[in-house]
mmCIF file as gemmi writes it, N, C-alpha and C atoms, coordinates in Angstrom:
data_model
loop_
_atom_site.group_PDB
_atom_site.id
_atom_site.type_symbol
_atom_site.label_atom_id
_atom_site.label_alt_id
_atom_site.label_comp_id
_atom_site.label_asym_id
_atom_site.label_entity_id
_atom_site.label_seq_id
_atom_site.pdbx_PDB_ins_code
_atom_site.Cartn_x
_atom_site.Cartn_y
_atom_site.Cartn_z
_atom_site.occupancy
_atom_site.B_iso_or_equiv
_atom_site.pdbx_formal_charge
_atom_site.auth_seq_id
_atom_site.auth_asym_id
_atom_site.pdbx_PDB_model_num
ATOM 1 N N . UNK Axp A 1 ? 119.648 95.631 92.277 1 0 ? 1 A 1
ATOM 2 C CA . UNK Axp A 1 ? 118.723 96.521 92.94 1 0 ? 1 A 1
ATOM 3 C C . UNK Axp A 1 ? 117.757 95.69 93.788 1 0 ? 1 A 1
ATOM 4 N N . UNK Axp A 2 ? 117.583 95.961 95.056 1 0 ? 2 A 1
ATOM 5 C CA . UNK Axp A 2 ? 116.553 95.606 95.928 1 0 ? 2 A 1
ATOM 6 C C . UNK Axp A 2 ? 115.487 96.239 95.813 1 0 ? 2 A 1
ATOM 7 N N . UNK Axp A 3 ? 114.426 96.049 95.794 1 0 ? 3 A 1
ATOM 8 C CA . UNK Axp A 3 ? 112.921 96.967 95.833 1 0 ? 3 A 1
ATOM 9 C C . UNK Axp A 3 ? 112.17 96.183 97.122 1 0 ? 3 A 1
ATOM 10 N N . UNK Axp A 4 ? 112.456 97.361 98.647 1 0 ? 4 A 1
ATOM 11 C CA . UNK Axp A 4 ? 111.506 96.934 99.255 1 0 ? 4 A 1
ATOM 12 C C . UNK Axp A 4 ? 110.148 97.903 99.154 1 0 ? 4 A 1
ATOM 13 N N . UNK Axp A 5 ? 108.801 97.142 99.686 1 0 ? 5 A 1
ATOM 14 C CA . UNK Axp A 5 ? 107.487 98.069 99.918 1 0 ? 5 A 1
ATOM 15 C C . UNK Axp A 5 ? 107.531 97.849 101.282 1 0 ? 5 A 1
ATOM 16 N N . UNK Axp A 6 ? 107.364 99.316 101.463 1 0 ? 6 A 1
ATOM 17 C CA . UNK Axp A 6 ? 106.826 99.308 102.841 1 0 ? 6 A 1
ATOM 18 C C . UNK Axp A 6 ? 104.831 98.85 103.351 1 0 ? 6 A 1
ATOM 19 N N . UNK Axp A 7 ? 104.599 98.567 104.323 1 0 ? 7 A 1
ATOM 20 C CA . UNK Axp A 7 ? 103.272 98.288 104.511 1 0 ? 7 A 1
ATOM 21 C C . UNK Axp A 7 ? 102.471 99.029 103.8 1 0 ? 7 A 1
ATOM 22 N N . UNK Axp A 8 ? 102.418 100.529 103.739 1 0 ? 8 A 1
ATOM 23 C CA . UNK Axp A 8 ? 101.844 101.571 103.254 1 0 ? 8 A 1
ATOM 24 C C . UNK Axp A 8 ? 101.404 101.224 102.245 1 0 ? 8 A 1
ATOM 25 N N . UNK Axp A 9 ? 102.693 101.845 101.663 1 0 ? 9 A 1
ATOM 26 C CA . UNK Axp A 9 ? 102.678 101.012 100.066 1 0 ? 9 A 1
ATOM 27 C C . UNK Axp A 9 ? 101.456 100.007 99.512 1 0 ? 9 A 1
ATOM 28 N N . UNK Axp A 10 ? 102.06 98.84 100.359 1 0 ? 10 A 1
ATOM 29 C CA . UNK Axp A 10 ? 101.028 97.449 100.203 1 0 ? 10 A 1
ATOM 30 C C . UNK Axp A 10 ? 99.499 98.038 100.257 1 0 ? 10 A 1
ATOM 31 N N . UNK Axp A 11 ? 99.095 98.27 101.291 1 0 ? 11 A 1
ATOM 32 C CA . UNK Axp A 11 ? 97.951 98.816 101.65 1 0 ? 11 A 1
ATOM 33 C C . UNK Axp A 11 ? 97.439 99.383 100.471 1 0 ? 11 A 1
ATOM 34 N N . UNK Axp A 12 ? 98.1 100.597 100.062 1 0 ? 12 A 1
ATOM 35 C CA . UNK Axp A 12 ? 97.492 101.599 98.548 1 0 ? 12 A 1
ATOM 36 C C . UNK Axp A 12 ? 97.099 100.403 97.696 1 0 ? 12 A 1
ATOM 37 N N . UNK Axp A 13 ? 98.176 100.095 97.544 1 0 ? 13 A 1
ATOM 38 C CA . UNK Axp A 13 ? 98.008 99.4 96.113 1 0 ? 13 A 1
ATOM 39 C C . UNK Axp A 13 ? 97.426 98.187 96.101 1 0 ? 13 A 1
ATOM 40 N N . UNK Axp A 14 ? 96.441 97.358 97.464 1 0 ? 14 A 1
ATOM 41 C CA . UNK Axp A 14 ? 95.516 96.724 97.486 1 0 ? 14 A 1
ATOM 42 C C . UNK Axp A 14 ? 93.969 97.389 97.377 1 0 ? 14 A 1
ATOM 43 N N . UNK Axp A 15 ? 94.301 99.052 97.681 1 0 ? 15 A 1
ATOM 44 C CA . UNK Axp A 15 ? 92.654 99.486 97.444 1 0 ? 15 A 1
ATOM 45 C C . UNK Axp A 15 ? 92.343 99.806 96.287 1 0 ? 15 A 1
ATOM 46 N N . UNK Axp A 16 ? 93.421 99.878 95.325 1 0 ? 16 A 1
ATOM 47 C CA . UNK Axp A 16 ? 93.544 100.302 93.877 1 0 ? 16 A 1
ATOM 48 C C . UNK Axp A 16 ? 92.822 99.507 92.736 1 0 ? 16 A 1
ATOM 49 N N . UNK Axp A 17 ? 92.157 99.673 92.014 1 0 ? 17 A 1
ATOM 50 C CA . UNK Axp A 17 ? 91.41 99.206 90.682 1 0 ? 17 A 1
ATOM 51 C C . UNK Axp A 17 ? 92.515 97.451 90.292 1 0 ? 17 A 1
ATOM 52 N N . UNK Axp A 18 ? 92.194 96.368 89.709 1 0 ? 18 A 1
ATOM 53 C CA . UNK Axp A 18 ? 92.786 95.733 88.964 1 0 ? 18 A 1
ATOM 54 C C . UNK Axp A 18 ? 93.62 96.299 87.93 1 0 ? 18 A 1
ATOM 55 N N . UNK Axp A 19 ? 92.725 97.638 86.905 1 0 ? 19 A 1
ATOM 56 C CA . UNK Axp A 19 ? 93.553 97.687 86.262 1 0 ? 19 A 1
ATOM 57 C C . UNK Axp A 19 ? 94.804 98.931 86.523 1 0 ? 19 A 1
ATOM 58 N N . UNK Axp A 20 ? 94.333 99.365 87.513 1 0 ? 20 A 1
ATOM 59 C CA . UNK Axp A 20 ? 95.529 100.667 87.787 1 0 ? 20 A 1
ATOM 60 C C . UNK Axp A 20 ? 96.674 99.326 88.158 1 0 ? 20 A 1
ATOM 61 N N . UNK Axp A 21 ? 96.358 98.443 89.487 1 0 ? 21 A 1
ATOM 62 C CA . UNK Axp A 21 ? 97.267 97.409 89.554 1 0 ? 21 A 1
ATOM 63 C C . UNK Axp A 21 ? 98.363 96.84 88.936 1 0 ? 21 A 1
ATOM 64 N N . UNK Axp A 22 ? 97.284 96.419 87.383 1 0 ? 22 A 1
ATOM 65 C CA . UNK Axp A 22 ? 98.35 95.835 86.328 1 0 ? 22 A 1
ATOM 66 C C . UNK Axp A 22 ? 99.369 97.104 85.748 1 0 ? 22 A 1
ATOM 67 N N . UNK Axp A 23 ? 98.781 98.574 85.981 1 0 ? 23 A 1
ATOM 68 C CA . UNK Axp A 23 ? 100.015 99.342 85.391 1 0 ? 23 A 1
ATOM 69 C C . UNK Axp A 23 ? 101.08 99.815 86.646 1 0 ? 23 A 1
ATOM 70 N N . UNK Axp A 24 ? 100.554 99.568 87.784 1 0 ? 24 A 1
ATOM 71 C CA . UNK Axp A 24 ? 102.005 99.846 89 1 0 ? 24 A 1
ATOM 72 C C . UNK Axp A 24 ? 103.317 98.57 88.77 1 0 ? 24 A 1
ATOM 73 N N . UNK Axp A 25 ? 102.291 97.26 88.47 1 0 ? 25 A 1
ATOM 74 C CA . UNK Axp A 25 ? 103.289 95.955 88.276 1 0 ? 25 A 1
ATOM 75 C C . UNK Axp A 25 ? 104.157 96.013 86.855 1 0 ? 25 A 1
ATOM 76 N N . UNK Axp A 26 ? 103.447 97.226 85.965 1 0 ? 26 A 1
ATOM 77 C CA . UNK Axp A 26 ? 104.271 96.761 84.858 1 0 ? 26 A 1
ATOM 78 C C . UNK Axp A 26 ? 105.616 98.2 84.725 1 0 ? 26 A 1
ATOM 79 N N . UNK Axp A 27 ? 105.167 98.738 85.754 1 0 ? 27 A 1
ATOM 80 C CA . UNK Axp A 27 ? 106.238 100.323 86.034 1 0 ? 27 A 1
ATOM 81 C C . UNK Axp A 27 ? 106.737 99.524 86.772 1 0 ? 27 A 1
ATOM 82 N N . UNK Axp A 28 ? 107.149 99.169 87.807 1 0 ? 28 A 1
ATOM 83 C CA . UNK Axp A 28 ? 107.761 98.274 88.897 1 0 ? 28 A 1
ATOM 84 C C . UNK Axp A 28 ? 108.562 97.552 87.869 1 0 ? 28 A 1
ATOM 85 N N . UNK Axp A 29 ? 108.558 97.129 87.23 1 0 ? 29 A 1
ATOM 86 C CA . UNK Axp A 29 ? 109.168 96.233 86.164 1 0 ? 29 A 1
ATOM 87 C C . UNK Axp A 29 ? 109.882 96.623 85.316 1 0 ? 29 A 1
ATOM 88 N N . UNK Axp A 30 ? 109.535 97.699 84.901 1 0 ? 30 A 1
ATOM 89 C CA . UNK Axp A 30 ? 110.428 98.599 83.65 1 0 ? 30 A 1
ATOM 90 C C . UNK Axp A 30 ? 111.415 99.427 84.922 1 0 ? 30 A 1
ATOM 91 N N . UNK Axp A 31 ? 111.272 100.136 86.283 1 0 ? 31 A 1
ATOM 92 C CA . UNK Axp A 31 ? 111.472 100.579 87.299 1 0 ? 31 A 1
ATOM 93 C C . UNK Axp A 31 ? 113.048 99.53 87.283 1 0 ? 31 A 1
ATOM 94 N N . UNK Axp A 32 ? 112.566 98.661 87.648 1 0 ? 32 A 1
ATOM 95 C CA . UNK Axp A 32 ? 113.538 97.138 87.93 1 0 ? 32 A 1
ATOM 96 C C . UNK Axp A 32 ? 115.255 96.865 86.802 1 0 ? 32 A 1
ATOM 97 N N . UNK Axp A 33 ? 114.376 97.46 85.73 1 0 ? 33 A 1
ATOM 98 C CA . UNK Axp A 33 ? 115.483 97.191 84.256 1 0 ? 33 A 1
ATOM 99 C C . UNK Axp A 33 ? 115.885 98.028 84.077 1 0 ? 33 A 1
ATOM 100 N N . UNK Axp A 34 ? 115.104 99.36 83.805 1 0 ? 34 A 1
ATOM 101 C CA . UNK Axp A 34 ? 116.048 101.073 84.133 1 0 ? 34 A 1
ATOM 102 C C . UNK Axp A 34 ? 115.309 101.829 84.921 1 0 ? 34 A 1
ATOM 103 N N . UNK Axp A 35 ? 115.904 102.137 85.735 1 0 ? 35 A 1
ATOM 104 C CA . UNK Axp A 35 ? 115.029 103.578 86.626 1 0 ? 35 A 1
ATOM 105 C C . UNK Axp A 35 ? 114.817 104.766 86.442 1 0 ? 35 A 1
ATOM 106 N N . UNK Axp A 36 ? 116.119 105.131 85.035 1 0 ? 36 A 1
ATOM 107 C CA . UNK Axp A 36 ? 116.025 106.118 84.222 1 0 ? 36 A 1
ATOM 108 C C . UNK Axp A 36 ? 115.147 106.411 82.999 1 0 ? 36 A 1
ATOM 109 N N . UNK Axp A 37 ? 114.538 105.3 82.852 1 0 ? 37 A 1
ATOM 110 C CA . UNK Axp A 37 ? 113.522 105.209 81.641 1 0 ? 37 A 1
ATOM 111 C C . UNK Axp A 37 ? 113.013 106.557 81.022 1 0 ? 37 A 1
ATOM 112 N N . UNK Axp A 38 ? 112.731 107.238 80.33 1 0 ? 38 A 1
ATOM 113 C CA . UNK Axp A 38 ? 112.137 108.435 80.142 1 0 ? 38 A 1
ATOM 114 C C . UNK Axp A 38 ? 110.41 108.088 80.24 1 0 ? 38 A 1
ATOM 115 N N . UNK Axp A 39 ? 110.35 106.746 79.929 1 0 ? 39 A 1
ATOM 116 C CA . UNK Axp A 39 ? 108.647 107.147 80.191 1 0 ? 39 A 1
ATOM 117 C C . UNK Axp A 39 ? 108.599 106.938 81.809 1 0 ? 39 A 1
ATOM 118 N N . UNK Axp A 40 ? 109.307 106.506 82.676 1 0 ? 40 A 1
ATOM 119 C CA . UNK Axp A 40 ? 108.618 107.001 84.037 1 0 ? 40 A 1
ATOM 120 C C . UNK Axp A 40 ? 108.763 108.161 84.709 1 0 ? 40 A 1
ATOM 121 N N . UNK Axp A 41 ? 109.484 109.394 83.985 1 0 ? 41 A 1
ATOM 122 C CA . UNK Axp A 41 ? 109.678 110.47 84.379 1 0 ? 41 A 1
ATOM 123 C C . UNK Axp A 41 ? 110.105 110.972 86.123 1 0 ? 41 A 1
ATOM 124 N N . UNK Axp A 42 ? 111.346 109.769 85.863 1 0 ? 42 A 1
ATOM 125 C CA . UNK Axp A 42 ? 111.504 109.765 87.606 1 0 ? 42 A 1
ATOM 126 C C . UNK Axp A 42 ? 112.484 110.989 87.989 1 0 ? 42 A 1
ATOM 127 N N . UNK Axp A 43 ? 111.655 111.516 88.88 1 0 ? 43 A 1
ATOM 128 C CA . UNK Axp A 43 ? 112.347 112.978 89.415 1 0 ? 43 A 1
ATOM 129 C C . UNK Axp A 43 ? 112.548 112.997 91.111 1 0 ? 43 A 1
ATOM 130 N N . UNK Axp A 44 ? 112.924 113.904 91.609 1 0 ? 44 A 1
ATOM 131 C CA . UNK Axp A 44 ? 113.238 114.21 93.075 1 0 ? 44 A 1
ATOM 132 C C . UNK Axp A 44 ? 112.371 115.195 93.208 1 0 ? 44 A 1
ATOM 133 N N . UNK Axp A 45 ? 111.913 114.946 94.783 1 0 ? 45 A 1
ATOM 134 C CA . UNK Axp A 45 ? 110.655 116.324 95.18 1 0 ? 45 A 1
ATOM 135 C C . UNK Axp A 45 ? 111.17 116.728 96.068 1 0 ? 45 A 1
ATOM 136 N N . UNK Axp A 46 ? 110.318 117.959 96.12 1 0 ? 46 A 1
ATOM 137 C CA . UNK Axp A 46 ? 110.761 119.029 96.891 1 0 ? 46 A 1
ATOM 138 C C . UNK Axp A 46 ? 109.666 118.904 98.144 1 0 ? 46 A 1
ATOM 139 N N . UNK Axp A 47 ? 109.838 120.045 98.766 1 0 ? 47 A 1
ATOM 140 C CA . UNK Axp A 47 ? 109.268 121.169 99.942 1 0 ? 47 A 1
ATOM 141 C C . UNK Axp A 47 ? 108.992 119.701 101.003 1 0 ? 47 A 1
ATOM 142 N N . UNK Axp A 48 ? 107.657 119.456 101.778 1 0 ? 48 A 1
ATOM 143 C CA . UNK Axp A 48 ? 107.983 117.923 102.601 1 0 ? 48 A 1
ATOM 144 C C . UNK Axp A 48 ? 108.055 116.589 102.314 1 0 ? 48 A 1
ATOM 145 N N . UNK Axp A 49 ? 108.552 116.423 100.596 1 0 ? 49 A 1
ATOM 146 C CA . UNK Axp A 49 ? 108.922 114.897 100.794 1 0 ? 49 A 1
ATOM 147 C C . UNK Axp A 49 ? 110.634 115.304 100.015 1 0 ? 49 A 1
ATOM 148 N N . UNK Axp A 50 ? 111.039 116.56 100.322 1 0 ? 50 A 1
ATOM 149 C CA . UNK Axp A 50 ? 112.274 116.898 100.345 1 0 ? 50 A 1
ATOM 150 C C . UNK Axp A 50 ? 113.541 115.198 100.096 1 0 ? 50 A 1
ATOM 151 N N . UNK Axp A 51 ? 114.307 114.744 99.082 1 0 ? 51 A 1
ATOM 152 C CA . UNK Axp A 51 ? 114.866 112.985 99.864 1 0 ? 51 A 1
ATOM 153 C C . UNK Axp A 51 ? 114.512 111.908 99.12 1 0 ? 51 A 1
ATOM 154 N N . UNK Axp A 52 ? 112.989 112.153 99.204 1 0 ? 52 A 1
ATOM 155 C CA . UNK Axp A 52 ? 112.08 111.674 98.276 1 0 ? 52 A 1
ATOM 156 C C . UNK Axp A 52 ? 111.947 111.7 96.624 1 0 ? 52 A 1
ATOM 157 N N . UNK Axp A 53 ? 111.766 110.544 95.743 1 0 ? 53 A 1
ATOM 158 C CA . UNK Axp A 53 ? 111.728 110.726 94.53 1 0 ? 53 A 1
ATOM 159 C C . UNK Axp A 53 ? 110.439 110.015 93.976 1 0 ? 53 A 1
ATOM 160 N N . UNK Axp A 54 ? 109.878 110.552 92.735 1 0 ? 54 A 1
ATOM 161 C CA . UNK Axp A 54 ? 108.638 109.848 92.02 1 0 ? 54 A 1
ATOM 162 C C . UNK Axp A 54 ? 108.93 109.613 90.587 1 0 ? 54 A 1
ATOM 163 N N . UNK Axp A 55 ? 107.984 108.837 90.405 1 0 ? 55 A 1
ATOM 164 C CA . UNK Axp A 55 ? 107.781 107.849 89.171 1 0 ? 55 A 1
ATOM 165 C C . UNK Axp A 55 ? 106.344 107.653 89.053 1 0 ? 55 A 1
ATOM 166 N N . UNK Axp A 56 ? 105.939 108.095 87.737 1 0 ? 56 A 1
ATOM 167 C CA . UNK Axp A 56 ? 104.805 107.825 86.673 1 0 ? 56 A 1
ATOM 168 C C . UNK Axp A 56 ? 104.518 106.763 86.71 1 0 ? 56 A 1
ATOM 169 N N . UNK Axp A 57 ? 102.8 106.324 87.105 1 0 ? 57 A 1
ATOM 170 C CA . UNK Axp A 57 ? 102.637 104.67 86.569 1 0 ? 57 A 1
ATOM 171 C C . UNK Axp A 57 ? 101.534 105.029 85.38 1 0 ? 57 A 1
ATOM 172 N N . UNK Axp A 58 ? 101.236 106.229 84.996 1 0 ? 58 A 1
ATOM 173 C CA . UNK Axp A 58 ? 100.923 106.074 83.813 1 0 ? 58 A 1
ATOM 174 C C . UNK Axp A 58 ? 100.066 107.681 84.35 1 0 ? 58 A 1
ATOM 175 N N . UNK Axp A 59 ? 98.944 107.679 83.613 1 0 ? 59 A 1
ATOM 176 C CA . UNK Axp A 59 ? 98.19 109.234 83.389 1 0 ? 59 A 1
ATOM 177 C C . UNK Axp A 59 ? 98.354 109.697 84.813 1 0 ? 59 A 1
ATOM 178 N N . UNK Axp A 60 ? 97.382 109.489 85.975 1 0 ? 60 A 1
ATOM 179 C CA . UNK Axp A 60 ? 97.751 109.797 87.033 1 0 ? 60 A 1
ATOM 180 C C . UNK Axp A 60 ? 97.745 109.095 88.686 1 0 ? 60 A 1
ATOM 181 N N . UNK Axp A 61 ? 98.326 108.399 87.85 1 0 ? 61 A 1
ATOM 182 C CA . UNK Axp A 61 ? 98.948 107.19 89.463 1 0 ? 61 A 1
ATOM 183 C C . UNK Axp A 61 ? 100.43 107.425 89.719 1 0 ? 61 A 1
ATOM 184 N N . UNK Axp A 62 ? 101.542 107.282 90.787 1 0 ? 62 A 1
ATOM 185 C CA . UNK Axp A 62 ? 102.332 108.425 91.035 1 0 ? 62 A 1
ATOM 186 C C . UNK Axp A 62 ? 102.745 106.923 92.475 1 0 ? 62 A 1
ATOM 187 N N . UNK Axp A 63 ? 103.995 106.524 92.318 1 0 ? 63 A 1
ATOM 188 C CA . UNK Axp A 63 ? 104.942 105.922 92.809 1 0 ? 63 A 1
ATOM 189 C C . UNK Axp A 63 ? 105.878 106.942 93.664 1 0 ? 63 A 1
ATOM 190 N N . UNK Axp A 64 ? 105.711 106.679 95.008 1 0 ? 64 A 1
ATOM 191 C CA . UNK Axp A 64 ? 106.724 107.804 95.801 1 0 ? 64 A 1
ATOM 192 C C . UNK Axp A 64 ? 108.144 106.459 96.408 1 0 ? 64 A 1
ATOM 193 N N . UNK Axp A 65 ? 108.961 106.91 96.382 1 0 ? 65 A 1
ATOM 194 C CA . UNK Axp A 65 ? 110.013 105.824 96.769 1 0 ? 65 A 1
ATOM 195 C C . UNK Axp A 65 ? 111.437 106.928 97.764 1 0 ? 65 A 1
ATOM 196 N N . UNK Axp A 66 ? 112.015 106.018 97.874 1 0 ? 66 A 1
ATOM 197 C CA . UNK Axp A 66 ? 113.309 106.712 98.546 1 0 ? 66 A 1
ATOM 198 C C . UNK Axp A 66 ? 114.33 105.706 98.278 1 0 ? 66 A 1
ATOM 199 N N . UNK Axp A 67 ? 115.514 106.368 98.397 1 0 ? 67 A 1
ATOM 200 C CA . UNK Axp A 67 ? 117.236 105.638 97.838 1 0 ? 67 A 1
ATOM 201 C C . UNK Axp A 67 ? 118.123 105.715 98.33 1 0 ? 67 A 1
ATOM 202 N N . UNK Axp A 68 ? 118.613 103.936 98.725 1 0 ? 68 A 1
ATOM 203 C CA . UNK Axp A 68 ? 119.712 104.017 99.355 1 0 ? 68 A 1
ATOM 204 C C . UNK Axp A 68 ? 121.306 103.284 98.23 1 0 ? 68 A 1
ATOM 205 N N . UNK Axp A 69 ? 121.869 104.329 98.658 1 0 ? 69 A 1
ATOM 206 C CA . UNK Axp A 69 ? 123.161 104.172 97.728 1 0 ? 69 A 1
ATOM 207 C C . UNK Axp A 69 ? 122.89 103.696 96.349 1 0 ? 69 A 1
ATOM 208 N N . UNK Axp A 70 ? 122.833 104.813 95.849 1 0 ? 70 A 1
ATOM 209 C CA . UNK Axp A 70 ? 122.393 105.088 94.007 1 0 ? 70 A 1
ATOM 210 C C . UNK Axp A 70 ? 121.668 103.619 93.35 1 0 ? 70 A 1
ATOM 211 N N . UNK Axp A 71 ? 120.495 103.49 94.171 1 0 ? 71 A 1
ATOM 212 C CA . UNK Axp A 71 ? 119.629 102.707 93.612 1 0 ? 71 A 1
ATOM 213 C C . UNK Axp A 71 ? 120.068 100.687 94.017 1 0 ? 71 A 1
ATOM 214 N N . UNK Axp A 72 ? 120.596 101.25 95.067 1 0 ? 72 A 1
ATOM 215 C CA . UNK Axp A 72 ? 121.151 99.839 95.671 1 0 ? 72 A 1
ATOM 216 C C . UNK Axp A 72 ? 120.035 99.232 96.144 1 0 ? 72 A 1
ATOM 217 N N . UNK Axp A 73 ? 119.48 100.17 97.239 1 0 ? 73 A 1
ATOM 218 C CA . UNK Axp A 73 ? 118.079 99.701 98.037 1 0 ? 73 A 1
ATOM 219 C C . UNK Axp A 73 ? 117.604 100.591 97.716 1 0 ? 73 A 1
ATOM 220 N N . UNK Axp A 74 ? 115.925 100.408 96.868 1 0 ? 74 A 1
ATOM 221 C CA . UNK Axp A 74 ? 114.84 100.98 97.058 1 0 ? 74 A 1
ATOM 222 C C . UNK Axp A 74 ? 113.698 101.252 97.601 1 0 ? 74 A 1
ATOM 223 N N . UNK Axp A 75 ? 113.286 102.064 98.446 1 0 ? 75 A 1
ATOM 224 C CA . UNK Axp A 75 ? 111.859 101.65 99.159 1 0 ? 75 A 1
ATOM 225 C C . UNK Axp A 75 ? 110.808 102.102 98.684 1 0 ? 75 A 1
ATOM 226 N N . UNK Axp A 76 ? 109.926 101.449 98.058 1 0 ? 76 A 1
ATOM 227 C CA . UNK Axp A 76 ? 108.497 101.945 97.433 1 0 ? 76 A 1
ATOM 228 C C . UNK Axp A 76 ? 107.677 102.846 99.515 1 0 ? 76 A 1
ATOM 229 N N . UNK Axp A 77 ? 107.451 103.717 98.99 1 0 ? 77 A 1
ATOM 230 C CA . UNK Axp A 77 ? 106.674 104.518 99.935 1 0 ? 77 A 1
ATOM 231 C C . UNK Axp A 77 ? 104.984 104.508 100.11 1 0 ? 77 A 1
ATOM 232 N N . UNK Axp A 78 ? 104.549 104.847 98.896 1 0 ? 78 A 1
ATOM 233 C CA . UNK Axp A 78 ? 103.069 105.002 98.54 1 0 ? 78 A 1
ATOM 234 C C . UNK Axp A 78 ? 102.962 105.315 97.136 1 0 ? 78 A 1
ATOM 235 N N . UNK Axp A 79 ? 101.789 104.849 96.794 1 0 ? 79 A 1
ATOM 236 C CA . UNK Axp A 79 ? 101.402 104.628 95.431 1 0 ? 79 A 1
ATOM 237 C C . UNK Axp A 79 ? 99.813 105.04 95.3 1 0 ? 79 A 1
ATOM 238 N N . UNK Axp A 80 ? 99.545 105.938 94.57 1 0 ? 80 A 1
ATOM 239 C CA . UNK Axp A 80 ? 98.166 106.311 94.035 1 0 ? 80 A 1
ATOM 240 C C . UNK Axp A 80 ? 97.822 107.404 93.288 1 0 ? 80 A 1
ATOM 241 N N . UNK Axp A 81 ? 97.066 108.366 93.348 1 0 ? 81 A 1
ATOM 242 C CA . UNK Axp A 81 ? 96.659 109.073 92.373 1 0 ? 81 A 1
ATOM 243 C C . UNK Axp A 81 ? 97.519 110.271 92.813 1 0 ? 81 A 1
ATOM 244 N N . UNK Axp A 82 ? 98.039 111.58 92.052 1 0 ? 82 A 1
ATOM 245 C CA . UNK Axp A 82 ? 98.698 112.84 92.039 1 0 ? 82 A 1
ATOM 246 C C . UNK Axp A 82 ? 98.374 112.923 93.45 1 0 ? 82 A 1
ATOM 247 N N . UNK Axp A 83 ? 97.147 113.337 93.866 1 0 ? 83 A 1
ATOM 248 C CA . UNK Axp A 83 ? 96.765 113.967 94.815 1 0 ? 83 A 1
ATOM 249 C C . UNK Axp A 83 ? 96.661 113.105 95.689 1 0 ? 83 A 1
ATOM 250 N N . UNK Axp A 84 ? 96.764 111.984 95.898 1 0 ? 84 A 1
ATOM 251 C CA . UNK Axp A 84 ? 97.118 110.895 97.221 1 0 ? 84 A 1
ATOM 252 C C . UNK Axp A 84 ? 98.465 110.544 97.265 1 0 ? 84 A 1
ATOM 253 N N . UNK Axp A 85 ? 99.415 111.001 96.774 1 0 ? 85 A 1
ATOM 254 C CA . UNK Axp A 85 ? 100.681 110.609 97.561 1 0 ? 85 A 1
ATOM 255 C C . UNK Axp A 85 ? 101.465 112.184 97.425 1 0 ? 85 A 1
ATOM 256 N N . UNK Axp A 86 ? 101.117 113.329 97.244 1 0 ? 86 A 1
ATOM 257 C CA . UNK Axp A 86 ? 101.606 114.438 97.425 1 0 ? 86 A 1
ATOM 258 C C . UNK Axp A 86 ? 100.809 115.255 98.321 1 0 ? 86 A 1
């Protein structure tokens, strides 16, 4: 599996707390070993990020990504709270 971030991405997750930080790096990581994990509750969205899929970095920080060929290439999209990346 490849995991690219796009700039975006980068950006969020430099304005983000240290410790929200240490829990995107340690989802990214479990992300990395299974993507199916049940604790990241990774699902597909609907209505305009239609394509688009998310992942839990814990209470409410929220990993948006997209997939190319069943988890071959990944692109981290944006990362932050419920209501900043939906």
């Amino acid at each position: 599996m490849l995991i690219v971030l796009k700039k975006s991405f980068v950006k969020q997750y430099q304005k983000l707390q240290k410790a929200s930080q240490s829990k995107i790096d340690n989802t990214l990581r479990l992300f990395e070993k299974n993507p199916h994990d049940p604790q990241l509750k990774n699902h597909a969205l609907t209505g305009k990020l239609t394509g688009k899929r998310s992942i839990s970095a814990g209470f409410d920080l929220r990993i948006v990504f997209e997939l190319e060929g069943n988890y071959m290439i990944v692109t981290m999209l944006s990362v932050g709270t419920h209501n900043q990346v939906y």
